[in-house]
N, C-alpha and C positions, 0 to 999 in steps of 0.2 A: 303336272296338271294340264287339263286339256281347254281351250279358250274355245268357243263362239263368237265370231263376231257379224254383227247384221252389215246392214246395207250402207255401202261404203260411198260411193257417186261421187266419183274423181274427188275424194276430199284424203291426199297423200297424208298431211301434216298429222289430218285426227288419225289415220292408220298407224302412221308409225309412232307417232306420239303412246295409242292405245297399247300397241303390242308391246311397246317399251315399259308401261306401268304395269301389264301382266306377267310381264317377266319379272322386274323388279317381285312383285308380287309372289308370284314362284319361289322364288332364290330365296323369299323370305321363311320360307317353311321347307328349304332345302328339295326343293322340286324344280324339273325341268318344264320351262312351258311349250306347248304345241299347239298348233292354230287350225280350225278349219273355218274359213271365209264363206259366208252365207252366199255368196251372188251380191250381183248390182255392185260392179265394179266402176262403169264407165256414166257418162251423163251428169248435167244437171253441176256438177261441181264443175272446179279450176281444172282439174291435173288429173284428169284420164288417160293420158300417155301414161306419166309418172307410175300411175295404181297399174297398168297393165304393164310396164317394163317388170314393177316389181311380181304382179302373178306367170308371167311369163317364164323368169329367172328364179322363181320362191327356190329357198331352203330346203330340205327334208323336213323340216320341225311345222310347214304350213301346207294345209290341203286345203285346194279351193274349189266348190261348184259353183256352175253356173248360175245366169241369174235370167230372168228375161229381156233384161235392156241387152245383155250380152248374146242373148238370142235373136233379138233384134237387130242389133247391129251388124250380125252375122247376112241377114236376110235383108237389111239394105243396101248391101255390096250387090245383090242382082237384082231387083225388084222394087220397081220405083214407087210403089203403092206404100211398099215399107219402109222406105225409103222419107216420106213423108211422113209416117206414121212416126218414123222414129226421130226426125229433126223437133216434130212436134213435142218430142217427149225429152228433151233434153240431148238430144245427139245433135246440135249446132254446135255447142259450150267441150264436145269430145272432138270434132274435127278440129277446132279453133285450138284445144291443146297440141295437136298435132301439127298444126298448121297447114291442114290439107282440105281439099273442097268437097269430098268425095268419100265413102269410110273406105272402099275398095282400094286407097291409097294408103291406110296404115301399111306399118310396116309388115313383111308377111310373117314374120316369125310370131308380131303379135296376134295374127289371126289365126296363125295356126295355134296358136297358145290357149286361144277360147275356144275352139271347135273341140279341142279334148277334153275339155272339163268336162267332168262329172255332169248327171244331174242330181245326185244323191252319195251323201257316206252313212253307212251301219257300221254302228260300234258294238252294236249288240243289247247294251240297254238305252240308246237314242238313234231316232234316225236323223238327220241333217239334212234338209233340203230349202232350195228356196223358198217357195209359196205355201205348198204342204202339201194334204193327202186328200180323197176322196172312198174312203173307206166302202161306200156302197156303190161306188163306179166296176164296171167289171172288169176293168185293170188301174187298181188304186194308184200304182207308180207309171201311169200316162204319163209322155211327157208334158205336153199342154195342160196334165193339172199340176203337175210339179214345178213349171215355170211359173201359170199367169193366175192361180186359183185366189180368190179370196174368201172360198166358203169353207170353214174350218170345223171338223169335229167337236161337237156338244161337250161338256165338260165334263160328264157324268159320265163318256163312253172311255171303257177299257182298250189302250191301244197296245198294239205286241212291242211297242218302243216307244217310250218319251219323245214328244214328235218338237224339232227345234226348228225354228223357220225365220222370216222377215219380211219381205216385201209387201208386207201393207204397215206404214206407218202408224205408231200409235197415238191418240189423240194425245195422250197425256205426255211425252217426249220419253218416253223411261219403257223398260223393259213391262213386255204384258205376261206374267204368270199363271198359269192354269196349273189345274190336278195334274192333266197329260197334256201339257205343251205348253211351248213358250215363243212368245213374237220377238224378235232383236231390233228389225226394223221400228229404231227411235227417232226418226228423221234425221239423220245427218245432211242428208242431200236438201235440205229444207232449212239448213243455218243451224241445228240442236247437235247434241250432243252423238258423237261414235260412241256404240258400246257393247263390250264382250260378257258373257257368262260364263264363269270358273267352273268345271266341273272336275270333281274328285272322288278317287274307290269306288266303290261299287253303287252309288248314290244313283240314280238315275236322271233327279233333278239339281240343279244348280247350286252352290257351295256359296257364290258372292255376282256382282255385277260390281261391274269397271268400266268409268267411263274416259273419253275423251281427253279431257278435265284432270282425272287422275283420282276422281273418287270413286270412295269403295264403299258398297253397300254390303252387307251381310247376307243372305237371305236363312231366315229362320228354318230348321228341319222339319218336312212336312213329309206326306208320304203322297208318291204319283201315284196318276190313274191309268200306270203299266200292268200289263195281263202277265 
């Protein structure tokens, strides 16, 4: 089975705790689980260090992309304007995990560790990205709409992939569901709940939701607004 998980922001315990309940999960129906990490690794939480040793060092069984905090803290190492920009935005709470005054002082293995990421995985019937897509943009997978978009395809529009994303939290703390996509970002970074989507066979959309917590929601079989 394959896991999504949204927007993590230094919060170690909910990650590992989650990925533990999807695997339990898995093994429970005699499957293997595998992860791909939405972005929004570092910031706002405890243990940004922690969340980046472990994307740094991941397994084969986790694929991670980028997020925009993770672009930004990239661009605070030279550029003081972003540099501000991104203390404002919870990169005080990632040095102080580090115990360092400056991001340009993480350790370089972890910076090289985020400048490789992705900014997008295709599996074929979903695409994976952080923020989302821009369909009538004349390059839909820009990176700057892939990291920091909040404007998301209509409900009713046919996409060539079930589009899976995060980084705009949802009012309601829980996964947001559409025909053709779905939000992960459930606020973790905000004190709620971490949480991944189960996907399984050829389904395009989601099989269950798994949070934090260790509960599991079912989601009922519907059909996507995949082309």
């Amino acid at each position: 089975m394959q896991f999504a998980i949204g927007d993590i922001h230094g919060h170690d315990t909910k990650l590992f705790d989650l990925m533990g309940h999807c695997r339990a999960y898995a093994e429970a129906r005699a499957a293997r689980a595998r992860f791909i990490l939405l972005g929004d690794y570092v910031d706002r939480g405890p243990a940004s260090a922690s969340v980046i040793a472990f994307i740094a060092g991941r397994p084969a069984d986790v694929e991670a992309i980028s997020g925009n905090h993770e672009a930004l803290l990239l661009e605070a190492c030279e550029d003081s304007e972003r540099l501000a920009l991104w203390i404002a935005n919870g990169g005080l709470q990632t040095m102080m995990s580090y115990g360092v005054n400056h991001p340009s002082e993480l350790p370089r293995e972890h910076l090289v560790a985020l400048r490789r990421l992705p900014l997008f995985v295709d599996d074929g019937l979903r695409l994976f990205v952080h923020a989302g897509i821009d369909l009538r943009a004349p390059d839909a997978r820009d990176p700057q709409t892939l990291l920091w978009t909040r404007a998301q395809p209509p409900d009713g529009m046919v996409l060539p992939r079930f589009l899976v994303h995060g980084h705009t939290p949802t009012r309601s703390g829980l996964p947001d569901l559409r025909p053709n996509r779905l939000n992960l970002d459930t606020g973790a970074g905000f004190g709620r709940a971490l949480t991944a989507a189960g996907f399984d066979g050829d389904e395009p959309l989601p099989r269950c939701f798994i949070d934090s917590a260790g509960t599991v929601t079912p989601v009922p079989v519907r059909h996507s607004g995949q082309g």
